[in-house]
C-alpha positions in Angstrom: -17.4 59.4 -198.8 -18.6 60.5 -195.2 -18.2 56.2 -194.2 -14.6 56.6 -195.4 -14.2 60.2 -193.4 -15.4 58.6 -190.3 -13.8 55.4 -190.5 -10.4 57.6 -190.9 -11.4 59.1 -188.1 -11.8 55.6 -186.0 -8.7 54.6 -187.2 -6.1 56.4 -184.9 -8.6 56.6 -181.9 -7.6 52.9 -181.4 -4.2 53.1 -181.1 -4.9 56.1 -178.5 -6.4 53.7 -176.5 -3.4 51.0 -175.9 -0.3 52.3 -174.9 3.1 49.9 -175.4 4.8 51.4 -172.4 1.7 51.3 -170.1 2.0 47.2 -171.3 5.6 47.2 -170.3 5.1 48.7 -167.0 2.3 46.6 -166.1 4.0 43.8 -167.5 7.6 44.6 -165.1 5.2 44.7 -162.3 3.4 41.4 -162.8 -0.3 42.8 -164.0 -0.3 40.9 -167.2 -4.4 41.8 -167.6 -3.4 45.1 -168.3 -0.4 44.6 -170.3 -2.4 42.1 -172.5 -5.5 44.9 -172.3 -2.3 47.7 -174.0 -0.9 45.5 -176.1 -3.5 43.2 -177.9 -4.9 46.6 -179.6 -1.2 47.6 -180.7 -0.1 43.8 -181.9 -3.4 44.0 -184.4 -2.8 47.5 -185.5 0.7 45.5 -186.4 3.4 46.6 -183.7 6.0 43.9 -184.2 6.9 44.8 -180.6 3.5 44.3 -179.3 3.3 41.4 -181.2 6.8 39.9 -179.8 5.3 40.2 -176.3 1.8 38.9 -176.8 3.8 35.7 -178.1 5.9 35.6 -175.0 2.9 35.9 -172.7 1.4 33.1 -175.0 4.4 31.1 -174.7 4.8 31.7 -171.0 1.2 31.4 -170.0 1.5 34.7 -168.5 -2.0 36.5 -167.6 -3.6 33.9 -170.4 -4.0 30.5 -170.7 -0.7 29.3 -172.6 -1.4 28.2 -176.3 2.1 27.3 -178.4 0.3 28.0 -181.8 -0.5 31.4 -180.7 2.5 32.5 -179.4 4.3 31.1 -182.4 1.5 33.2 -184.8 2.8 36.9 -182.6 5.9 35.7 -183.1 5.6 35.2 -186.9 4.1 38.2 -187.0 6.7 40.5 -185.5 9.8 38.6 -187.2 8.4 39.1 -190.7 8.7 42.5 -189.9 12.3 41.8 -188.5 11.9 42.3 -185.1 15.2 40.4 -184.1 13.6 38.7 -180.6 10.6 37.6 -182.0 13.1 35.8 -184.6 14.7 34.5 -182.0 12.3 33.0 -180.2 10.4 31.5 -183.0 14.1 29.7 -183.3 13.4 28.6 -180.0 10.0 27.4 -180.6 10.8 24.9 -183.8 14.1 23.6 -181.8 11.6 22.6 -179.3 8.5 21.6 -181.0 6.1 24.1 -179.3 3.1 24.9 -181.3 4.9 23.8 -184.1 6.6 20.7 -185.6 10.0 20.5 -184.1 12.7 21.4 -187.2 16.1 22.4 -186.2 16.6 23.4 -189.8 14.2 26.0 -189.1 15.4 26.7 -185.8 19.0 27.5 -186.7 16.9 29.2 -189.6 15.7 32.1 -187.5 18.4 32.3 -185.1 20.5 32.6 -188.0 18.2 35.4 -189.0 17.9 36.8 -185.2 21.5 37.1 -185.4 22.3 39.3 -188.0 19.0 41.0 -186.9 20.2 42.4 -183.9 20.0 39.9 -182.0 23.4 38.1 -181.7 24.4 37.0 -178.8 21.5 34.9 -177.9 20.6 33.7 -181.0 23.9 33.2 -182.1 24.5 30.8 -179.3 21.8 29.2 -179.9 22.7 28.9 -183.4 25.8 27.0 -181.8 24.1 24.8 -179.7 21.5 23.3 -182.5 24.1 22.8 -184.8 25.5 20.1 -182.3 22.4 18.2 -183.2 22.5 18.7 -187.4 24.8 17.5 -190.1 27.1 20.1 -192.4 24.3 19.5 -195.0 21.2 20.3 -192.5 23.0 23.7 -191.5 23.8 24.2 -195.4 20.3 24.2 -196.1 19.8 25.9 -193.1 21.7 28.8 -194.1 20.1 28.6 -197.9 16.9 29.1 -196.5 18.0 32.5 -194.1 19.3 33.7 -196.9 16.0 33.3 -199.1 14.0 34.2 -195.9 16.1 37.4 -195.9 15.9 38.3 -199.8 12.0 37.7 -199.0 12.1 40.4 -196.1 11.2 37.5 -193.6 8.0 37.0 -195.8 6.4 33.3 -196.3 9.7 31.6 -194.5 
């Protein structure tokens, strides 16, 4: 019983520690160290926010060395606990094959998703723009699987 008491007592001491607007700031000013340092800490604890910015920085290369499959694991992360950007991005990520297979099933997938996550304008015109590149029966099963993505809440999609 005292282990559990103390490790309940560890438990919000880490997330004193980071701080998502410190990461933001330090992020808007170019000091990606410190925004990675704010936001890895947060992103573990399960901040879909956190999360969505660790995969841009992954993606981007920004203050760490730039590795596809991780940005597209942050990103999975935060959109199967519908954060509408990371969504969107991990749309952007299958339509261009980066640190995944490229799928524009799966891209017009999430921006699908994305859009009626919040995100609409972006990913709806990206929504627009793959569907230039699919036939009526990719973008059927395309929509088939945002809606089972959906009734899954974003789980296993």
């Amino acid at each position: 019983m005292k282990k559990l008491i103390i490790l309940l007592l560890l438990i919000p001491s880490l997330s004193w520690g980071a701080d998502s607007e410190k990461g933001l700031t330090a992020y808007n000013q170019g000091d990606y160290s410190t925004a990675l340092k704010e936001w890895t800490p947060l992103a573990e604890q399960g901040n879909a926010s956190a999360q969505s910015n660790l995969g841009l920085m992954y993606e981007k290369g920004y203050g760490v060395v730039q590795n596809y499959k991780t940005a597209v694991k942050w990103y999975t992360l935060a959109a199967e606990q519908g954060h509408a950007k990371a969504q969107s991005n991990l749309g952007v990520m299958y339509q261009n094959g980066e640190g995944v297979i490229q799928d524009n099933i799966y891209a017009h997938m999430w921006f699908n998703i994305a859009a009626s996550s919040g995100d609409s304008i972006n990913a709806a015109e990206n929504r627009t723009k793959i569907e230039k590149n699919m036939t009526t029966a990719d973008i059927s099963k395309a929509q088939e699987l945002a809606r089972q993505c959906v009734n899954k809440n974003y789980k296993d999609c």
